[in-house]
C-alpha beads as a LAMMPS data file, in Angstrom:
LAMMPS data file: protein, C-alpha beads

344 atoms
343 bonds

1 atom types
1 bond types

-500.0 500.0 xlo xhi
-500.0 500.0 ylo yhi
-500.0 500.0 zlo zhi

Masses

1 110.0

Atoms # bond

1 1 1 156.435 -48.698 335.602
2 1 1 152.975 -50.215 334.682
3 1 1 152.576 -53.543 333.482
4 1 1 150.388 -54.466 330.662
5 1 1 149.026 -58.117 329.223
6 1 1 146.438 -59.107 326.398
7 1 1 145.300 -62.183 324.669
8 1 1 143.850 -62.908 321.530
9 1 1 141.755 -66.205 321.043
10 1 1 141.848 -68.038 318.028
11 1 1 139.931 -70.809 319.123
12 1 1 138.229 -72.373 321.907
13 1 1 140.461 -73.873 324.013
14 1 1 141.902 -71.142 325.707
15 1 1 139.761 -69.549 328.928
16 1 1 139.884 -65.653 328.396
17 1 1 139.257 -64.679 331.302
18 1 1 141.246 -67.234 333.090
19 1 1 144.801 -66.594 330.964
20 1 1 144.006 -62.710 330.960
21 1 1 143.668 -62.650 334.963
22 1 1 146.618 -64.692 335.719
23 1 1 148.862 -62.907 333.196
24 1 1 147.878 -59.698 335.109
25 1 1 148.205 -61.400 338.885
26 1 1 151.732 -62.419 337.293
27 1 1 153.121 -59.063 337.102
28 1 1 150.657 -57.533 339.651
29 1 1 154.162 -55.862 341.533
30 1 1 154.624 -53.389 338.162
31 1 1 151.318 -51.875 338.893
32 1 1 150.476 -51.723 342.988
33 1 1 148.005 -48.784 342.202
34 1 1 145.100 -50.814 340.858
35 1 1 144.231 -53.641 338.106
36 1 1 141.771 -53.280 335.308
37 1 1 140.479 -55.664 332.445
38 1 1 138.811 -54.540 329.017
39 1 1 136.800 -57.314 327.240
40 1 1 136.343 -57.711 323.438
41 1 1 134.141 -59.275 320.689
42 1 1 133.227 -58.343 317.359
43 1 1 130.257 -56.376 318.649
44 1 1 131.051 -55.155 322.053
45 1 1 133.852 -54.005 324.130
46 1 1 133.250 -53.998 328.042
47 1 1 135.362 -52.390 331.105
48 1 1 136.355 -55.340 333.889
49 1 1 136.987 -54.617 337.274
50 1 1 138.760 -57.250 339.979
51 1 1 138.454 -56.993 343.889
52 1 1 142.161 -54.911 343.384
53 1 1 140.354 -51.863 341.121
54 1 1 139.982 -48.883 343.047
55 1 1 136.726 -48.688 344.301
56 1 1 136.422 -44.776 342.901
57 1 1 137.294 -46.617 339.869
58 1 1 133.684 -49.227 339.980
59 1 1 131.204 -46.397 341.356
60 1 1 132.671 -43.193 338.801
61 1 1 130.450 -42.956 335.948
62 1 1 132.523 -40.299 334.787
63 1 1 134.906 -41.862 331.840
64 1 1 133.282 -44.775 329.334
65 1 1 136.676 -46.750 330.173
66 1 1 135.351 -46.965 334.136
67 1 1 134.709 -50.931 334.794
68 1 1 131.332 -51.756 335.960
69 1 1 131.434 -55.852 335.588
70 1 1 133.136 -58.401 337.378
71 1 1 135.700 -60.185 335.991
72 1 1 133.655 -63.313 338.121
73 1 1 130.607 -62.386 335.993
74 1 1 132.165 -61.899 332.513
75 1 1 130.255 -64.193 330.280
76 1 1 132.439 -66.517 327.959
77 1 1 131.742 -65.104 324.168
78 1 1 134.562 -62.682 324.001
79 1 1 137.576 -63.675 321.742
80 1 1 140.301 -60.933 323.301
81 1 1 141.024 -59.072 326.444
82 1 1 143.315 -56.426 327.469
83 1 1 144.861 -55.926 331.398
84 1 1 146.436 -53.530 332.760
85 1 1 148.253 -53.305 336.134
86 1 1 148.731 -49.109 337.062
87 1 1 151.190 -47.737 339.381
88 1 1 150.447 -43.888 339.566
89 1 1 152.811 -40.872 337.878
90 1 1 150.669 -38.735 335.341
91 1 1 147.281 -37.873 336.873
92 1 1 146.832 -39.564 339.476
93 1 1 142.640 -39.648 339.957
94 1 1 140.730 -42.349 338.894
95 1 1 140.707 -40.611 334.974
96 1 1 144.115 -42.188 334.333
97 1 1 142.559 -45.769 335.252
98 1 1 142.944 -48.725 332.081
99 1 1 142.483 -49.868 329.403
100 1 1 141.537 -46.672 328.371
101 1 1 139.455 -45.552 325.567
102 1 1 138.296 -42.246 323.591
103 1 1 135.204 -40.761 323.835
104 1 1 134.144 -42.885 320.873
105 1 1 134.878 -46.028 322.122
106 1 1 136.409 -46.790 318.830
107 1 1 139.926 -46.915 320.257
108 1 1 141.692 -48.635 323.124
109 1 1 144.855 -48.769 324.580
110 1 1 146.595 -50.542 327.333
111 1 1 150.132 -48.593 328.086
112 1 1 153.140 -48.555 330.200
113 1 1 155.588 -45.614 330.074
114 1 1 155.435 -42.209 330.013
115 1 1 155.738 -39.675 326.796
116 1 1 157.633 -36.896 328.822
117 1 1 156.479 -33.858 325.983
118 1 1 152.584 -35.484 326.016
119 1 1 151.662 -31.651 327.195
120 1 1 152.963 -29.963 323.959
121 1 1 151.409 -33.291 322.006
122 1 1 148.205 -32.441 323.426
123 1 1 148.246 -28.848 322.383
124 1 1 149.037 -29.624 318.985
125 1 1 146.357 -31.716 319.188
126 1 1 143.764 -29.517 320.632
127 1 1 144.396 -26.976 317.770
128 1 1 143.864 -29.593 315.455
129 1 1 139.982 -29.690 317.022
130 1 1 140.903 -33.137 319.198
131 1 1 138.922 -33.262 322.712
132 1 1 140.716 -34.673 325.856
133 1 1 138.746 -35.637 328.891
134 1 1 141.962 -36.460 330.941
135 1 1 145.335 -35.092 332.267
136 1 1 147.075 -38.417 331.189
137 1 1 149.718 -39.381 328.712
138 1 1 147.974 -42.234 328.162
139 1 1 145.247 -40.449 326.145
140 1 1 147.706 -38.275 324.184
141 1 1 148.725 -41.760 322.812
142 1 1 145.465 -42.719 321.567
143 1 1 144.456 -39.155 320.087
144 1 1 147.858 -39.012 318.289
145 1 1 147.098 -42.535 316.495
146 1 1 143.835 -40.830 315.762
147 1 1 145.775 -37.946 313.925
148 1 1 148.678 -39.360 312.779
149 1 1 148.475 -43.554 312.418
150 1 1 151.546 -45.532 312.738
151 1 1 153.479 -42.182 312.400
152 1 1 152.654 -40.696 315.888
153 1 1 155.595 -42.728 317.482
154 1 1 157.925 -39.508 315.750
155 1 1 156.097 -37.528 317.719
156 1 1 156.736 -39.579 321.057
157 1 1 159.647 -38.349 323.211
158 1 1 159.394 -40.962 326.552
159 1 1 160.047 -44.622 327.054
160 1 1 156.628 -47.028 326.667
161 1 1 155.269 -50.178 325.589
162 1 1 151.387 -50.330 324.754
163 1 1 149.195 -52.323 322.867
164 1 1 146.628 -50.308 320.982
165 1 1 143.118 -51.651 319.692
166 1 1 141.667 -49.865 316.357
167 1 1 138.169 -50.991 316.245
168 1 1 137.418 -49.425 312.770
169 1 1 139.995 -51.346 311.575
170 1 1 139.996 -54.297 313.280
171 1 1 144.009 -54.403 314.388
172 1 1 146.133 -54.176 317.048
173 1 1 149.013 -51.776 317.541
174 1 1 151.554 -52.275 319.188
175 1 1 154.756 -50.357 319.852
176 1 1 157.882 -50.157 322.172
177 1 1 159.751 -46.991 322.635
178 1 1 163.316 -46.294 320.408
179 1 1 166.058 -47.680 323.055
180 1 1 163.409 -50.455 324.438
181 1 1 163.489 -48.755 328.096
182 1 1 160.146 -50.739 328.363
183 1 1 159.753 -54.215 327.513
184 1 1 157.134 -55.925 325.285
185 1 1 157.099 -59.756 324.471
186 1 1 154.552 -61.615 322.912
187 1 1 153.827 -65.258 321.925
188 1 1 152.293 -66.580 318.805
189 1 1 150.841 -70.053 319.359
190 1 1 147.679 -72.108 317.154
191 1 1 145.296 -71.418 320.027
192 1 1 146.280 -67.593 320.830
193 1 1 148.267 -64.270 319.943
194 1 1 149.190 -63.059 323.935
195 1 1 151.389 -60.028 324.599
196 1 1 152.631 -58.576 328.382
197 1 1 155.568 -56.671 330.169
198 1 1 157.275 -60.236 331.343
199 1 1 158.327 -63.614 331.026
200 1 1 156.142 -64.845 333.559
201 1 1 153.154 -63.549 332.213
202 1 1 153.129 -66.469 329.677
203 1 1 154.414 -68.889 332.095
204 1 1 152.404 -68.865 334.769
205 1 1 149.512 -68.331 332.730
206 1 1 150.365 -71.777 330.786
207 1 1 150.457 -69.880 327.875
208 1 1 153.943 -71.157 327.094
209 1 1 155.385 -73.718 328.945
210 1 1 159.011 -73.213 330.368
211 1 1 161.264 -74.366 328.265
212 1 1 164.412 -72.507 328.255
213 1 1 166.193 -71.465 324.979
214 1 1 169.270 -72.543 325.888
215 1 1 170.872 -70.903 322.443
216 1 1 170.094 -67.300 323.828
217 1 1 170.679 -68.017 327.112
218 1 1 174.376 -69.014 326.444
219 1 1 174.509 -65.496 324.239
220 1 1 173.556 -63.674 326.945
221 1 1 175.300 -65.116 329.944
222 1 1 178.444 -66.261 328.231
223 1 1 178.424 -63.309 325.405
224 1 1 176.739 -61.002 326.624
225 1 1 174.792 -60.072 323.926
226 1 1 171.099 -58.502 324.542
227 1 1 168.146 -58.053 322.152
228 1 1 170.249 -58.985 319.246
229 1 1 167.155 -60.923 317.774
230 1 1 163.817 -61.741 318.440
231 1 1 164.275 -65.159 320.612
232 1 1 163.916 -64.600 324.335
233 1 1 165.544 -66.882 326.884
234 1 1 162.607 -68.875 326.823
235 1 1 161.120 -70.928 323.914
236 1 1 158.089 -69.365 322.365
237 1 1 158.465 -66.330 323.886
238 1 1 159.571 -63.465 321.082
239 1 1 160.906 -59.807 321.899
240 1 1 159.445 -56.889 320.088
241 1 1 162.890 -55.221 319.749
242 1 1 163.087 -51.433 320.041
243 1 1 162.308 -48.954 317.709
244 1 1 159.693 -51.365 315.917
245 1 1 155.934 -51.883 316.062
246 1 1 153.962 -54.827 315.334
247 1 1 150.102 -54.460 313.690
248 1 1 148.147 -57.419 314.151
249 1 1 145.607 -57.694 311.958
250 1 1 142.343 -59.778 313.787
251 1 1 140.452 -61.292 310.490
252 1 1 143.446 -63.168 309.118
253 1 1 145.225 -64.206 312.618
254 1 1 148.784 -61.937 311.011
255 1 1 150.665 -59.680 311.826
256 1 1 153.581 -57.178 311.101
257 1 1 157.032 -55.774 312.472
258 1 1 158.257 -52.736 311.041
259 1 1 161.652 -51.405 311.864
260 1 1 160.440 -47.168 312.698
261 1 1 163.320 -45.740 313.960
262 1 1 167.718 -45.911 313.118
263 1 1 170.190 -43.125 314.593
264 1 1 170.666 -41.168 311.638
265 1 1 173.508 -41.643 309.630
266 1 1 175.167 -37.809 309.371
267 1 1 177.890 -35.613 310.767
268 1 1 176.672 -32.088 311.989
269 1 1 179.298 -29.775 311.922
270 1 1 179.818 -27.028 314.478
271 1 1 182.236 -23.762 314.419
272 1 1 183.739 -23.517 317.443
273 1 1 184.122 -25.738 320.912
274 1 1 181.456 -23.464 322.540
275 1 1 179.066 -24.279 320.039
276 1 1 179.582 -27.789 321.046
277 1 1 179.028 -27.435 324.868
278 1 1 176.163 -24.919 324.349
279 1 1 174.313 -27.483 321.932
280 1 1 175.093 -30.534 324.551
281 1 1 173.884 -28.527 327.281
282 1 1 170.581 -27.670 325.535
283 1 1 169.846 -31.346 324.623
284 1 1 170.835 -32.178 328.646
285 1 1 169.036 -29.744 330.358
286 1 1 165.881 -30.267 327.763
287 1 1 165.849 -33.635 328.250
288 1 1 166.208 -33.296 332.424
289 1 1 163.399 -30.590 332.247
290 1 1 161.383 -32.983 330.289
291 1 1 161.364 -36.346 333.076
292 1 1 160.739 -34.502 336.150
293 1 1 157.141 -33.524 335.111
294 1 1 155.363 -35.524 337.259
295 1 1 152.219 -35.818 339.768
296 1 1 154.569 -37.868 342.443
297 1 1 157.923 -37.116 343.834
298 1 1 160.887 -37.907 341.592
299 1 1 164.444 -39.097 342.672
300 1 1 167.309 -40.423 340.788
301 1 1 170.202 -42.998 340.878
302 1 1 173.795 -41.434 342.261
303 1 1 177.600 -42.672 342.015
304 1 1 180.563 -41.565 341.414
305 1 1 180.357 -41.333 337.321
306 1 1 179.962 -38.201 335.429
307 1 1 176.514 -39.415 334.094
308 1 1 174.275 -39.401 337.380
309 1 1 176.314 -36.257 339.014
310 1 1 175.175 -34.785 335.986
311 1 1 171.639 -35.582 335.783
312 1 1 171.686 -34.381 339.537
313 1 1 173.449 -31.037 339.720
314 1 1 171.121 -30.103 336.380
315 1 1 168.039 -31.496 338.552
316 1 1 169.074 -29.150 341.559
317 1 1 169.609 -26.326 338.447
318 1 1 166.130 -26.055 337.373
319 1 1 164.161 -26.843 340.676
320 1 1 166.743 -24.771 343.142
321 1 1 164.294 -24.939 346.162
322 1 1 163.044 -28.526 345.518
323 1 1 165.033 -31.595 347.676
324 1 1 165.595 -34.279 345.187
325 1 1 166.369 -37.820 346.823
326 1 1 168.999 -39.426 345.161
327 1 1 169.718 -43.197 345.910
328 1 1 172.783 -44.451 346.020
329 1 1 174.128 -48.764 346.042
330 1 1 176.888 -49.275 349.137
331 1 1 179.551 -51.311 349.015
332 1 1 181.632 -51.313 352.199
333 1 1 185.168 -51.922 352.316
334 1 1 185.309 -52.959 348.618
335 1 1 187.776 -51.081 346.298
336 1 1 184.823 -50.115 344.008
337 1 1 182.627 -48.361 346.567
338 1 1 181.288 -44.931 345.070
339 1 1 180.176 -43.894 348.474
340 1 1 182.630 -40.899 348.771
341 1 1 181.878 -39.811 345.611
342 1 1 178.314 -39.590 345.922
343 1 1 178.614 -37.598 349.233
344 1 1 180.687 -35.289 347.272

Bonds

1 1 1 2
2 1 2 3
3 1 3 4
4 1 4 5
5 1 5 6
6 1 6 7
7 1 7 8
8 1 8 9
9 1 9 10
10 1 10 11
11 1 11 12
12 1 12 13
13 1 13 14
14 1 14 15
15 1 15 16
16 1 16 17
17 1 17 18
18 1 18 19
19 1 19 20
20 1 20 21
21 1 21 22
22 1 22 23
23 1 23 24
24 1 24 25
25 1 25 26
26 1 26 27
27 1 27 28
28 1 28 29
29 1 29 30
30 1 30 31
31 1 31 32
32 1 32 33
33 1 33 34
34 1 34 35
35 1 35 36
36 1 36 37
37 1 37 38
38 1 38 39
39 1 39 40
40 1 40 41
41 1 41 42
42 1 42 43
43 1 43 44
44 1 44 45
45 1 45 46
46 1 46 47
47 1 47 48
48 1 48 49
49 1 49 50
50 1 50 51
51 1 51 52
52 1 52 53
53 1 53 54
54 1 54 55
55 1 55 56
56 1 56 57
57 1 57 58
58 1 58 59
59 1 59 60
60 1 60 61
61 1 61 62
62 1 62 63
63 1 63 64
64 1 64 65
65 1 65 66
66 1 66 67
67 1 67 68
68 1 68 69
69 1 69 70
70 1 70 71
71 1 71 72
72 1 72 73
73 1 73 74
74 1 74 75
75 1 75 76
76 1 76 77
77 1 77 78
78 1 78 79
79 1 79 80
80 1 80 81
81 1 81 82
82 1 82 83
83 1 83 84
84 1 84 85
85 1 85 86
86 1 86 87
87 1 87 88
88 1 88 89
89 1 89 90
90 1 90 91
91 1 91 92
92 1 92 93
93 1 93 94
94 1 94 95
95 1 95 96
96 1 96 97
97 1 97 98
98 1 98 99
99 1 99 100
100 1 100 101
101 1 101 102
102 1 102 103
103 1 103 104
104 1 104 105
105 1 105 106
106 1 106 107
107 1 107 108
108 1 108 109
109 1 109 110
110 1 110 111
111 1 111 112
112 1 112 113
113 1 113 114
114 1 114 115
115 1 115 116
116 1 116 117
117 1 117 118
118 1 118 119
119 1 119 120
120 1 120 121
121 1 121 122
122 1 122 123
123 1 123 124
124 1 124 125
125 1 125 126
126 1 126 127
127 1 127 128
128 1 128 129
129 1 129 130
130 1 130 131
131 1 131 132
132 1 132 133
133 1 133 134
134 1 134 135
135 1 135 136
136 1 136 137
137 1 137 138
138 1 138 139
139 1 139 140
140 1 140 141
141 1 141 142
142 1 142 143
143 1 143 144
144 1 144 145
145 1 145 146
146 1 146 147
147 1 147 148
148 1 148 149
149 1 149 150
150 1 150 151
151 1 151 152
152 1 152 153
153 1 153 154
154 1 154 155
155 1 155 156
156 1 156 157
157 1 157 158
158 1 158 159
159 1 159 160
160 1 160 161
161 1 161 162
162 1 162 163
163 1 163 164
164 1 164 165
165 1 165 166
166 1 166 167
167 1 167 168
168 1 168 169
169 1 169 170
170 1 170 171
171 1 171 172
172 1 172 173
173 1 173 174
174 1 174 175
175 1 175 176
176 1 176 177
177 1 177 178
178 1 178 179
179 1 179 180
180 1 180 181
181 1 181 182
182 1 182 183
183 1 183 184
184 1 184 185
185 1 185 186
186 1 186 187
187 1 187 188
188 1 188 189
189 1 189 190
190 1 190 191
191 1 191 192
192 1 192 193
193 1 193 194
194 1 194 195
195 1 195 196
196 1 196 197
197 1 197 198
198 1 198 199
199 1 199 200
200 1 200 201
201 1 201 202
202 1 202 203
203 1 203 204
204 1 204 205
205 1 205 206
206 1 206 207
207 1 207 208
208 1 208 209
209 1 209 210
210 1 210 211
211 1 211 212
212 1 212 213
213 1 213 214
214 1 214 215
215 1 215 216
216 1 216 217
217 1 217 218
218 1 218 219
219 1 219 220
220 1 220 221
221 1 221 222
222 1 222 223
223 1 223 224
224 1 224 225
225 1 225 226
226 1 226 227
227 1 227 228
228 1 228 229
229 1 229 230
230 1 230 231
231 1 231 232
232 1 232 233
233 1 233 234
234 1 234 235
235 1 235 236
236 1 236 237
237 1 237 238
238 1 238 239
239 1 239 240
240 1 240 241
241 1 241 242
242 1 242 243
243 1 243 244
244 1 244 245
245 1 245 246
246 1 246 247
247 1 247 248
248 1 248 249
249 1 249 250
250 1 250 251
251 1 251 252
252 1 252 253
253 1 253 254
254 1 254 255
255 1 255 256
256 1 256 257
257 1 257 258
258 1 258 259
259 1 259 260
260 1 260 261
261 1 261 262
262 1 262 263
263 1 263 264
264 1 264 265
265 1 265 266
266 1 266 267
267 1 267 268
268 1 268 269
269 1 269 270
270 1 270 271
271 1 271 272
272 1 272 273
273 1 273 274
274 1 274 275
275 1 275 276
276 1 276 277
277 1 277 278
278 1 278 279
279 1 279 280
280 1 280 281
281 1 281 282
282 1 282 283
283 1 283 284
284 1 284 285
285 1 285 286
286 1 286 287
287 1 287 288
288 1 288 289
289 1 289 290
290 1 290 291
291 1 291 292
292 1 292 293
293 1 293 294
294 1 294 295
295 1 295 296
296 1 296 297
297 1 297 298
298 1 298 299
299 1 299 300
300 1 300 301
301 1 301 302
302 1 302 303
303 1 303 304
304 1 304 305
305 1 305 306
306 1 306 307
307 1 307 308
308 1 308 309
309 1 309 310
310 1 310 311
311 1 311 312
312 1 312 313
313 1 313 314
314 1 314 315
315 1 315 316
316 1 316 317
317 1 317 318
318 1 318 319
319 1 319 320
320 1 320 321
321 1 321 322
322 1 322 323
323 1 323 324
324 1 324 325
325 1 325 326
326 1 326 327
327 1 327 328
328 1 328 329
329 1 329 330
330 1 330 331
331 1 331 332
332 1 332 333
333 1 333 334
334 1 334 335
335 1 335 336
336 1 336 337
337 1 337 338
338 1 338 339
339 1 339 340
340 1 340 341
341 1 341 342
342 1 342 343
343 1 343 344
């Protein structure tokens, strides 16, 4: 996981760069592999680095997105920042570093996730004359807005959450993935529109100030009901739920949810039994084949269910000579203890 934050001023009494740095210290454990701050106004966008950027990151002039100011020495006339908190999977040089932008400038995105089929994305893209300057996933996301607006989450198959600035139209989109595997909140207050991957972000920020909603914290401890609207456990605090996006537009201070995704509503009929099997199979081992790209090692979760033996035996399937490490939660002496199973 990443972690992501951003802020939107509406006024003067919020400190940008004060809010945007302590959201990010907030959730500094999602991202150990380096911090990074964008800076906007209506003019200007600047890269930010803190003393916990990569140092490749401050001396490479090789991307536009690579920070070369301070966040100490950022002067005060911005009205929105952007921070992002990496920890490594896709590309792992100093190219995948963020908030990221295109070649342009005219686009920039601050993302946590992964889209698993971003290689086929990107060579549908390139065919379609598009120009990549990174290995990342990240950048697939911001080319595919280029191509195909609001509509390139259809094209997404991963979990994510990212907030993405158009500059030639002067919004801000921002999306979480279809079963809201990674989460996105956001506040909407006179002074400032603020987004991040936690709770805390707001808090500790003094964004918000902790008040508990003790409505949806009843629903979810006593009910057990999750995501059912947008309320979070704490007041002022909202949820984008999955499957939507939100566009905020920056001249009028609005914004937008749109619903972009239901489980279709439709039967799909098959002959036989085997046809069954052989079509769950496909989707399982496609979907397997799909998460273990990656540029660092990849393990799983392991009990006794059918589920995680599954995902396993189909891992071992397709990488026969690779060792997978598979983690497992003990329980000793309890009558629900999956150890046995797993070691089966």
């Amino acid at each position: 996981m990443c972690g992501i934050a951003g802020i939107i001023t509406k006024n003067n009494i919020v400190s940008l760069k004060d809010t945007v740095f302590a959201m990010s210290q907030s959730i500094k454990h999602r991202g150990p592999d380096g911090e990074g701050f964008t800076f906007f106004s209506k003019t200007k966008s600047v890269p930010v680095y803190s003393e916990e950027t990569p140092q490749i990151n401050k001396e490479s002039n090789s991307f536009l997105f690579n920070p070369n100011v301070s966040i100490q020495n950022i002067e005060s006339n911005y009205e929105m920042a952007f921070a992002h908190r990496r920890l490594s999977i896709i590309d792992l040089s100093e190219s995948g570093h963020q908030p990221m932008s295109d070649t342009q400038r005219d686009y920039w995105i601050t993302f946590n996730g992964e889209v698993y089929n971003y290689i086929e994305l990107r060579e549908e893209l390139k065919n379609k004359g598009h120009i990549f300057v990174t290995q990342t996933d990240t950048e697939v996301v911001i080319e595919a807005y280029k191509e195909w607006g609001f509509a390139c989450l259809q094209k997404f198959n991963g979990m994510f959450a990212f907030a993405l600035y158009d500059i030639i139209n002067n919004q801000i989109f921002c999306a979480r993935d279809r079963v809201g595997v990674k989460p996105f909140y956001y506040s909407n207050a006179e002074s400032a529109f603020a987004f991040a991957s936690e709770y805390k972000a707001f808090i500790k920020s003094k964004l918000v100030p902790f008040e508990i909603n003790e409505a949806q914290q009843f629903d979810f401890i006593v009910n057990g009901n999750l995501e059912n609207n947008e309320q979070s456990l704490f007041k002022g605090i909202y949820e984008l739920k999955p499957s939507h996006y939100l566009v905020y537009n920056l001249p009028s201070h609005s914004f937008q949810i749109t619903n972009y995704y239901s489980l279709p509503n439709k039967t799909i009929s098959y002959k036989s039994e085997a046809e069954i099997i052989n079509a769950i199979e496909e989707k399982l081992i496609n979907s397997i084949k799909l998460r273990l790209r990656s540029d660092v090692e990849v393990g799983s979760c392991l009990s006794g269910g059918l589920d995680s033996s599954i995902i396993a035996g189909i891992a071992k399937h397709l990488q026969p000579n690779k060792q997978m490490k598979l983690f497992t939660a003990v329980f000793p002496d309890e009558s629900f203890d999956e150890t046995n199973y797993a070691k089966q």
